[in-house]
LOLUMRO-709403 format. One line per 5 residues: for each residue x, y, z of N, C-alpha, C. Coordinates in nm, 2 decimals. Layout:
BEGIN
X/Y/Z/X/Y/Z/X/Y/Z  ...
***
This chain:
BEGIN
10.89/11.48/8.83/10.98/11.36/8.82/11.01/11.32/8.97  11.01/11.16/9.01/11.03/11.16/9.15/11.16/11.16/9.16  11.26/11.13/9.08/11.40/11.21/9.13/11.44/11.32/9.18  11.44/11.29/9.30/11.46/11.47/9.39/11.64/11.48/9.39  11.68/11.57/9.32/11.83/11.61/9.37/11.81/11.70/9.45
11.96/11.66/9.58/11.96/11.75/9.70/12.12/11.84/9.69  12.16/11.83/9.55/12.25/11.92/9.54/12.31/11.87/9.40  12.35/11.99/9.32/12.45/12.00/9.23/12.55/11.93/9.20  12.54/11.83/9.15/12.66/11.73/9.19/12.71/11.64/9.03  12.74/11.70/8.94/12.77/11.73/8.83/12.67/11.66/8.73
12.69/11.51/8.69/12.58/11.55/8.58/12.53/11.38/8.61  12.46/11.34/8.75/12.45/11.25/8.76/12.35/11.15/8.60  12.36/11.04/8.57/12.28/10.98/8.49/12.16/10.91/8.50  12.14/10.90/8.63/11.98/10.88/8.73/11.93/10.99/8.63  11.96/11.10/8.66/11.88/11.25/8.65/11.88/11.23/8.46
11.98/11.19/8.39/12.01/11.24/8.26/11.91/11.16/8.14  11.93/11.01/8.25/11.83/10.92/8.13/11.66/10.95/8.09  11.61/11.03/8.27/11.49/11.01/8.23/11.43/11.09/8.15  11.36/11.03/8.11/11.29/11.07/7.96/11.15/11.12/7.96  11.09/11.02/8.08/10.95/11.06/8.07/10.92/11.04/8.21
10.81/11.13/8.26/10.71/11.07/8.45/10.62/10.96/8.40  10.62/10.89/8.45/10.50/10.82/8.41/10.40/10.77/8.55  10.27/10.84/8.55/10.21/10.77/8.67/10.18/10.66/8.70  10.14/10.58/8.60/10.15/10.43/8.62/10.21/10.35/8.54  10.36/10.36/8.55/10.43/10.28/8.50/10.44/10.13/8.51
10.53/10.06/8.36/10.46/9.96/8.38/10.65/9.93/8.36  10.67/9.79/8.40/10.84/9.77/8.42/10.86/9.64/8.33  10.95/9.65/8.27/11.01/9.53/8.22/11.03/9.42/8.26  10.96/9.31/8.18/11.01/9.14/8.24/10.85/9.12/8.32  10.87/9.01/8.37/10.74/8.92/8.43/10.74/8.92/8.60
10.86/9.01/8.66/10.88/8.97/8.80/10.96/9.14/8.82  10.85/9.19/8.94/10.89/9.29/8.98/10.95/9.31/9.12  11.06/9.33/9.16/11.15/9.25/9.27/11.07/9.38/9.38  11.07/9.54/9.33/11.05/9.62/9.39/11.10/9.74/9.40  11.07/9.84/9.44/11.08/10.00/9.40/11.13/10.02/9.54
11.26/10.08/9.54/11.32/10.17/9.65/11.36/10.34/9.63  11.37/10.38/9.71/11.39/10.49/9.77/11.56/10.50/9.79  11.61/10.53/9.75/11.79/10.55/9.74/11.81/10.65/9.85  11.92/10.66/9.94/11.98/10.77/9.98/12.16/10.76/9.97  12.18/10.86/9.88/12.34/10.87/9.82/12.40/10.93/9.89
12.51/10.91/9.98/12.59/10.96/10.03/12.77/10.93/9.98  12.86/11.07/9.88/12.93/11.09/9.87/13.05/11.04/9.93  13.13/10.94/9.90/13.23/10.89/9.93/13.39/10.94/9.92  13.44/11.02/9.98/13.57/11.10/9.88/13.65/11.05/9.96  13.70/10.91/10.00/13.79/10.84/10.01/13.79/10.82/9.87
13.72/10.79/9.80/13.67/10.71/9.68/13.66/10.73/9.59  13.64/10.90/9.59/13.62/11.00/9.46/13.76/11.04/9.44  13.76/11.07/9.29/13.86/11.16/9.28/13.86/11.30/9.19  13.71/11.34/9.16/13.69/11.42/9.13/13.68/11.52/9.26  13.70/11.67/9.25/13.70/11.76/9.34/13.58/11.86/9.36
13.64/11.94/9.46/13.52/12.06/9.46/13.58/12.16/9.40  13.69/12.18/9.38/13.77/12.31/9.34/13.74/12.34/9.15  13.76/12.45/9.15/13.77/12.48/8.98/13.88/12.43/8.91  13.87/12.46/8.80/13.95/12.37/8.68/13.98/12.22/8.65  13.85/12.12/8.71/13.90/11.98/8.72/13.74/11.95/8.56
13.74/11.83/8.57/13.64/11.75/8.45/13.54/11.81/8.48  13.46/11.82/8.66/13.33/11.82/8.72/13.40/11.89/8.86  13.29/11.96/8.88/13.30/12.00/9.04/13.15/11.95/9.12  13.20/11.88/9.25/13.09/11.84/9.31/13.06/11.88/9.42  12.97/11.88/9.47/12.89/11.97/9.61/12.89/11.82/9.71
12.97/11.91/9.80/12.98/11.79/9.92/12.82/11.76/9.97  12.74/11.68/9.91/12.61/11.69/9.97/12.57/11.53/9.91  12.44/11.49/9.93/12.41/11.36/9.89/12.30/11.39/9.78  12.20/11.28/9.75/12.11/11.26/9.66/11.97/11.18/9.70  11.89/11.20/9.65/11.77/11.05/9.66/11.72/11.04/9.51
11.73/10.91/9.51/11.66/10.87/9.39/11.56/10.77/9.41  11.46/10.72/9.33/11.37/10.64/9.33/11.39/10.50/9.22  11.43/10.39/9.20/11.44/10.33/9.14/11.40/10.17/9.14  11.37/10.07/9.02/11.29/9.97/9.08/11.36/9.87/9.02  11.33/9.72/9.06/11.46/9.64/9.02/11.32/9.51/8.94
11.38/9.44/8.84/11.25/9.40/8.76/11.38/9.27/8.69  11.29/9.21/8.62/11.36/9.07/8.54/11.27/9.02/8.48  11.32/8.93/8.38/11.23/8.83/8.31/11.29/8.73/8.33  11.20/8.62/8.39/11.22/8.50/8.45/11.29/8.39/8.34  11.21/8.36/8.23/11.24/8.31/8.14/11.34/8.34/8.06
11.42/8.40/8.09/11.55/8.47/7.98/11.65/8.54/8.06  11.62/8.57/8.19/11.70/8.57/8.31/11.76/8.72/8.26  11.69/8.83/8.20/11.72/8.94/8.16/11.69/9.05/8.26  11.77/9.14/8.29/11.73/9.23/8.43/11.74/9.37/8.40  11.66/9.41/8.49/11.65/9.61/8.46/11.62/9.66/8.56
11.71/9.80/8.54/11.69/9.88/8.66/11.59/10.00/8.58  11.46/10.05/8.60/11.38/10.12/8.62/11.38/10.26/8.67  11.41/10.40/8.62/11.43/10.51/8.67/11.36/10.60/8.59  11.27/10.63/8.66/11.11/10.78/8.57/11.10/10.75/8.46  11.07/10.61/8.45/11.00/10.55/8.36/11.08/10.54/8.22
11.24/10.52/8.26/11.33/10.44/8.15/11.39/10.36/8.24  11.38/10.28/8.14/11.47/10.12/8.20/11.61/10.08/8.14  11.69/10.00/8.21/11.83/10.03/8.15/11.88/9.88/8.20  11.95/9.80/8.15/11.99/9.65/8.17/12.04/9.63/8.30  12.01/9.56/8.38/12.04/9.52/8.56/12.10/9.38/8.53
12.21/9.29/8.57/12.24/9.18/8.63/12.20/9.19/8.74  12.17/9.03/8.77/12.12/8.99/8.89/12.22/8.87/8.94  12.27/8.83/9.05/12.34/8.71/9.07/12.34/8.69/9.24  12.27/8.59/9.26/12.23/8.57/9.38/12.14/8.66/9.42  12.22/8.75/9.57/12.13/8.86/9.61/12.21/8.98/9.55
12.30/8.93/9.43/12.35/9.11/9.38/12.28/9.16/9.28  12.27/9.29/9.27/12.19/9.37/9.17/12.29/9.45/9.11  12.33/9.48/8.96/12.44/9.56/8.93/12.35/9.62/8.77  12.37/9.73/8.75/12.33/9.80/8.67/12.43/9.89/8.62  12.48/9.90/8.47/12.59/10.01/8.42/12.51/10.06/8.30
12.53/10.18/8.28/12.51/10.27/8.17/12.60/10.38/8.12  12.58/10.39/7.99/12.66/10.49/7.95/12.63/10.58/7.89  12.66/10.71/7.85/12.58/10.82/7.81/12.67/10.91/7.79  12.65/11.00/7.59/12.73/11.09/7.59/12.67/11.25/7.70  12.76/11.30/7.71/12.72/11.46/7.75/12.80/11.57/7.69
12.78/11.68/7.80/12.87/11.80/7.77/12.94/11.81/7.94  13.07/11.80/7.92/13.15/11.82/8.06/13.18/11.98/8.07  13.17/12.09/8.14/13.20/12.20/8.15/13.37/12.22/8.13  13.39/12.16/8.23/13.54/12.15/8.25/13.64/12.09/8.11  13.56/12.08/8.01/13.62/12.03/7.89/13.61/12.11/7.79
13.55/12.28/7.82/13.57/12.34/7.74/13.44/12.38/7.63  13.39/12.49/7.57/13.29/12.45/7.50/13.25/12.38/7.37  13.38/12.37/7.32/13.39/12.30/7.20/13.40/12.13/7.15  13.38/12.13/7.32/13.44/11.92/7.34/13.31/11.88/7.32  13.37/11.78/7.20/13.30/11.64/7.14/13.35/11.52/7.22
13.23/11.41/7.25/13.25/11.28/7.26/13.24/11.23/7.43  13.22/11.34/7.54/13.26/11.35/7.64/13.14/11.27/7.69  13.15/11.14/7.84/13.07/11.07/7.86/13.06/11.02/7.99  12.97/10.99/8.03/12.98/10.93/8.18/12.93/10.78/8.16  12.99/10.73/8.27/12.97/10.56/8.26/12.89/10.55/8.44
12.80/10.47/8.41/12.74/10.49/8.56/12.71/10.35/8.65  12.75/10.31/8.76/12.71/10.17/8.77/12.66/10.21/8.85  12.53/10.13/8.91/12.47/10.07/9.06/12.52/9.98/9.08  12.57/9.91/9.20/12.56/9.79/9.27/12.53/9.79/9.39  12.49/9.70/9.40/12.36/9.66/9.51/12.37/9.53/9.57
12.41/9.53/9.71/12.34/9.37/9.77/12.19/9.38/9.81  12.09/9.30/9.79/11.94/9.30/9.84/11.92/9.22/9.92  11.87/9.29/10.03/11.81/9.22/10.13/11.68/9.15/10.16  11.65/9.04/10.22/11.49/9.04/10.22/11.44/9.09/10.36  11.33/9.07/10.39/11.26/9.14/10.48/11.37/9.03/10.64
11.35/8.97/10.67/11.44/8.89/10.77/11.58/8.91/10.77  11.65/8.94/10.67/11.81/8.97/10.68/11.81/9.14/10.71  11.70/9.19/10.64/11.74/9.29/10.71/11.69/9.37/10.83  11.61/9.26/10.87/11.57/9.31/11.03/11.70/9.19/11.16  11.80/9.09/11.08/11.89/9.05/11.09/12.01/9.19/11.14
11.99/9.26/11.04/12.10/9.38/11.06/12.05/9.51/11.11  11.94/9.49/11.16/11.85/9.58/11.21/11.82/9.73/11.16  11.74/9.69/11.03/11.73/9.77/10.95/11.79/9.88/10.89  11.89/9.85/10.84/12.05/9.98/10.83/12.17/9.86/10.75  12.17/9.96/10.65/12.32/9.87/10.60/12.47/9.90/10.64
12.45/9.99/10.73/12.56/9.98/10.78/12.60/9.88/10.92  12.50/9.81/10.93/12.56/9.70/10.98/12.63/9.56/10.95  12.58/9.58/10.78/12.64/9.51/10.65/12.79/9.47/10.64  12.85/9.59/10.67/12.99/9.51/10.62/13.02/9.44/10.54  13.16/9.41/10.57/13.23/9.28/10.46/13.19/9.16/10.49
13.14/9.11/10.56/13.07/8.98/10.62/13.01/8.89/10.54  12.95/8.93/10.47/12.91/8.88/10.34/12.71/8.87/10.45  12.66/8.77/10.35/12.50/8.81/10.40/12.45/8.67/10.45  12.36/8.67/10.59/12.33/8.51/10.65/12.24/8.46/10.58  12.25/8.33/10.62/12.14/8.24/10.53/12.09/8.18/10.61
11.98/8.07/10.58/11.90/7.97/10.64/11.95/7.94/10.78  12.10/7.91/10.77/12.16/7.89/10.90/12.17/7.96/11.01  12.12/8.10/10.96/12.16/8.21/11.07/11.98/8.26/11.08  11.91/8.11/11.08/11.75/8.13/11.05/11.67/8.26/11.00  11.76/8.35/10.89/11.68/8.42/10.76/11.67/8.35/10.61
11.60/8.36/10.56/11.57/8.36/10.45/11.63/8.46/10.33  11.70/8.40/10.19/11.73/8.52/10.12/11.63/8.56/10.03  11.60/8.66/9.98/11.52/8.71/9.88/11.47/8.65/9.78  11.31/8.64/9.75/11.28/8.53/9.68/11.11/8.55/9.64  11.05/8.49/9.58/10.91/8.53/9.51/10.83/8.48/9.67
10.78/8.53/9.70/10.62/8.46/9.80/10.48/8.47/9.75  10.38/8.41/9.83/10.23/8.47/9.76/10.23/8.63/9.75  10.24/8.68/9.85/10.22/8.85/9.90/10.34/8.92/9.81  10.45/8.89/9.68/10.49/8.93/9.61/10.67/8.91/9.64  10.75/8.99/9.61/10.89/8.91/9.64/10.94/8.98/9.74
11.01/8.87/9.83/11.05/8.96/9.95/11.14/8.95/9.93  11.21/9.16/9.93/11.32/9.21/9.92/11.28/9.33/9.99  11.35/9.39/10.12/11.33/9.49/10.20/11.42/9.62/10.18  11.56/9.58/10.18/11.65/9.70/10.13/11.77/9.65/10.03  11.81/9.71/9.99/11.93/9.77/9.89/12.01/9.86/9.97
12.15/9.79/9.96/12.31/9.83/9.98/12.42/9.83/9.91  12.50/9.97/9.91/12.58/9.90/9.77/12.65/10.09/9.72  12.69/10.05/9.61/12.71/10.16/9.59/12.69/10.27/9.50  12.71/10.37/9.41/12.68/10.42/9.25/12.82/10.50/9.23  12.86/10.47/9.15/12.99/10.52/9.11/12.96/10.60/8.96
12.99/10.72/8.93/12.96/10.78/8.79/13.11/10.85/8.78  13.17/10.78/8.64/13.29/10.80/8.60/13.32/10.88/8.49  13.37/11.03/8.51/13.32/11.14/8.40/13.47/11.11/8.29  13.41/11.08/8.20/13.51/11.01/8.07/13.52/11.16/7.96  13.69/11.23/7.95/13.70/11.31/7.88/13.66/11.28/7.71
13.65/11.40/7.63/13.61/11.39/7.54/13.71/11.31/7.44  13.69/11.37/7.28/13.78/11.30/7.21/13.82/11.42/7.10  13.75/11.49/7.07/13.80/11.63/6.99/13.76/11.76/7.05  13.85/11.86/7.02/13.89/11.99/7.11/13.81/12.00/7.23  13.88/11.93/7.30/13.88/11.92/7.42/13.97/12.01/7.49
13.94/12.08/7.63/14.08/12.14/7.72/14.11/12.00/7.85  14.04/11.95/7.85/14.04/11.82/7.98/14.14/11.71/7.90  14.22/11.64/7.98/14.26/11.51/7.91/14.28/11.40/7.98  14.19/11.45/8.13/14.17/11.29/8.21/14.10/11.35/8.28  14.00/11.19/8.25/13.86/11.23/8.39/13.87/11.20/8.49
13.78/11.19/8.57/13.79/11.14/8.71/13.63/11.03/8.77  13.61/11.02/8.90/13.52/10.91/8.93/13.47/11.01/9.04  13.33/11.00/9.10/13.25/11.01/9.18/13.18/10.90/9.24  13.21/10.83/9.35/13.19/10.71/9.43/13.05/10.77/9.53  12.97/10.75/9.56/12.86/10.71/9.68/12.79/10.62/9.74
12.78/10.58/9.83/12.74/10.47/9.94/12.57/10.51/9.91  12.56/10.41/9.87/12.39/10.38/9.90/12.33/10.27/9.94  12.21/10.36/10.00/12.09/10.27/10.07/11.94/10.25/10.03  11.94/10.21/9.95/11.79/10.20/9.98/11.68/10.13/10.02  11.57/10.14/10.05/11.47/10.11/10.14/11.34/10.11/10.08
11.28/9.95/10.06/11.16/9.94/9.95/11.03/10.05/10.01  10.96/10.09/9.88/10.86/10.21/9.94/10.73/10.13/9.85  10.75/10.00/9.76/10.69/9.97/9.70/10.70/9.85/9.66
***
């Protein structure tokens, strides 16, 4: 699977949905924006899940990489985000990319008898094209709140060309929000896991 986790970090849903490797996957919709390379770095301004025992989830102060591809159908303006070859509904709006899913599990912290227990997961994403983000010189941490230049700051925003759609990186964030169960349960409020990501087309 090309999802590589680089640590223990409770039950991300990158990791949970996929279902199958596929080597030559084939993506949803008529327009394939492009396949990045994620690097997740934990935010605990942001989080409020801990590392200590007795909470919903315990997390490992460490980060992640995932591999993910951003795809649409032109004619129905329908969007997906792509992960080891399951696909899951993406909005698209302007240059934003936002992706949420939901999924039952088993939370440890809830005891072994808890029913109903779930994580909700969003990506969002601002995308860059190949000139905005050599604009910010390759790094979204030059990004900020600024919002992103246009024609007048002589780049171009992300868009189909002959040589396929130029989009260079993804900024933004993934937040996975561990939702307690609903019967015998010992948990009776979850918490959130926030991370700053980046990614960088590989494809």
């Amino acid at each position: 699977m090309r999802l590589r986790r680089l640590a223990i970090l409770s039950f991300p849903v990158l990791v949970m949905v996929a279902v199958a490797c596929m080597s030559d996957p084939q993506y949803p919709g008529d327009q394939v924006l492009g396949t990045f390379r994620f690097n997740a770095t934990l935010d605990w301004s942001k989080t409020t899940c801990s590392t200590g025992t007795g909470g919903i989830v315990q997390l490992a102060d460490a980060g992640l990489q995932f591999e993910a591809t951003f795809s649409r159908d032109t004619t129905t303006d329908a969007g997906y985000l792509t992960v080891q070859g399951f696909a899951r509904n993406a909005e698209y709006n302007e240059q934003r990319a936002k992706s949420v899913y939901s999924v039952n599990t088993t939370l440890a912290g809830c005891g072994n008898g808890c029913e109903g227990a779930s994580i909700r997961e969003t990506l969002d994403t601002v995308l860059l094209s190949n000139s905005q983000d050599d604009f910010f010189g390759r790094s979204c941490a030059a990004l900020g709140d600024g919002g992103v230049p246009g024609a007048d700051a002589g780049v171009q925003p992300p868009g189909p060309t002959p040589n396929g759609y130029d989009v260079q990186r993804a900024c933004g964030s993934l937040m996975d929000e561990f939702i307690p169960g609903t019967k015998n349960c010992t948990c009776t409020s979850g918490c959130r896991a926030v991370y700053t990501v980046e990614g960088t087309r590989v494809k």
